[in-house]
N, C-alpha and C positions, 0 to 999 in steps of 0.2 A: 967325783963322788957326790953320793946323794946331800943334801941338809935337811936338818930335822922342817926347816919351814918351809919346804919342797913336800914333805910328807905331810905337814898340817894342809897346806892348800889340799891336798887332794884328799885327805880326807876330812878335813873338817876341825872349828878351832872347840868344837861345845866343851865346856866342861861340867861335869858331874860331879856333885859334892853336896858335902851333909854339914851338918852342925857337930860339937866336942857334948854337946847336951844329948844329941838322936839317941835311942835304942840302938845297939845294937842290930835288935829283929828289923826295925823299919832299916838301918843300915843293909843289911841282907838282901829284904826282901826289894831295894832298891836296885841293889844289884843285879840279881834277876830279873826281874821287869826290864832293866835296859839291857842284859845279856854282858855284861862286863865285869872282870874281878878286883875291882880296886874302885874306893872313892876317896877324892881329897878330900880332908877337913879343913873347913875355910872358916873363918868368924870373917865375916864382910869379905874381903879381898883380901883378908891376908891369907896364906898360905899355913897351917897349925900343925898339919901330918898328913899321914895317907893311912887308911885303913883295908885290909884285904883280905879275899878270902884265906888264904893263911892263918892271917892274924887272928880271922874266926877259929879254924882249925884250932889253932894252937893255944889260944889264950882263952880259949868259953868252950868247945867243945871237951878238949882233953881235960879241962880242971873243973868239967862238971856247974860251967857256972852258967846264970838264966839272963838268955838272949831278951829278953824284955827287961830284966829288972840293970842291965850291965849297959852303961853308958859308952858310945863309942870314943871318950877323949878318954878312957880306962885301957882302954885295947890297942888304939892306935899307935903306930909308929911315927915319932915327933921326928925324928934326924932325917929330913926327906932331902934327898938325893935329886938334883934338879939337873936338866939340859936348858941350852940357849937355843934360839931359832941361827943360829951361826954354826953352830956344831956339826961337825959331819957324821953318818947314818954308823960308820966304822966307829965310831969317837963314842958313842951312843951304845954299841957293842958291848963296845971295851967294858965301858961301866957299870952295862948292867952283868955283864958273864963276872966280872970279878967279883963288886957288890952284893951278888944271886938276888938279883931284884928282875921285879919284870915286869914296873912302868916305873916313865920318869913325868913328873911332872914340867913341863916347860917353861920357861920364866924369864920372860922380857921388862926390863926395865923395874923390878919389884913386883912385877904384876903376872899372875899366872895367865898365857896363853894361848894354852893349848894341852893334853897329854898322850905321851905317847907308850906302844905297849912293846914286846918284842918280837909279838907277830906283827905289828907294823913294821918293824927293823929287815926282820927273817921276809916281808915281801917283797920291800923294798930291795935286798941286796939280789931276791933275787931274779928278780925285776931287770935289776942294774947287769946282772949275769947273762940273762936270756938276749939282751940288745947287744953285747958285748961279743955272744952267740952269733947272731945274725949277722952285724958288721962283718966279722969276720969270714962270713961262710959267702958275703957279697963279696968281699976281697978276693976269696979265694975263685969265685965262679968268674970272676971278672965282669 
């Protein structure tokens, strides 16, 4: 089985992440410009929350409140849910299907790594499925 730092290698350790001070809107509109729904909130290296489009959804859109004047450490989700680069792609699944989350921040040694999302997970397994595929269709042709 796959490991999550099987998945960072191939796709990359960048992290993306804002300040507990940003807007909001610059929160947002960050996220767009990179094409991704979630940013961590970092003060230097530490690890503070994760913010996402959800969290927009649910906490400034539905209560009516202003993507400019709303601070993202107001929005954000503090109890973040982390994977290790040891963890296998299943293991990574599990937590995020039960949790209903859909990224995990990665976390070696105190230090954020890398993150990952659940379409990373969902190509990975099926990745892992397609070669699994083929071995066996070699078996069978001899």
């Amino acid at each position: 089985m796959k490991l999550v730092r099987h998945l960072l290698d191939s796709k990359g350790r960048e992290i993306i992440s804002i300040v507990q001070e940003a807007s909001v809107l610059d929160a947002i509109k960050l996220m767009a410009d990179r094409g991704i729904g979630s940013l961590l909130v970092m003060d230097g290296s530490a690890l503070k929350g994760i913010v996402t489009e959800r969290d927009y959804a649910r906490k400034v859109i539905i209560k009516g409140r202003s993507s400019e004047s709303t601070q993202v450490g107001e929005i954000m989700t503090s109890e973040v849910f982390t994977a290790s680069t040891d963890q296998t792609v299943k293991d990574c699944m599990k937590t995020m299907t039960e949790r209903r989350i859909r990224h995990l921040p990665v976390v070696e040694a105190d230090e954020v790594v890398g993150m990952i999302s659940i379409g990373d997970l969902v190509q990975a397994i099926i990745a892992e499925q397609q070669e699994e595929i083929e071995q066996l269709e070699q078996y069978i042709s001899g």
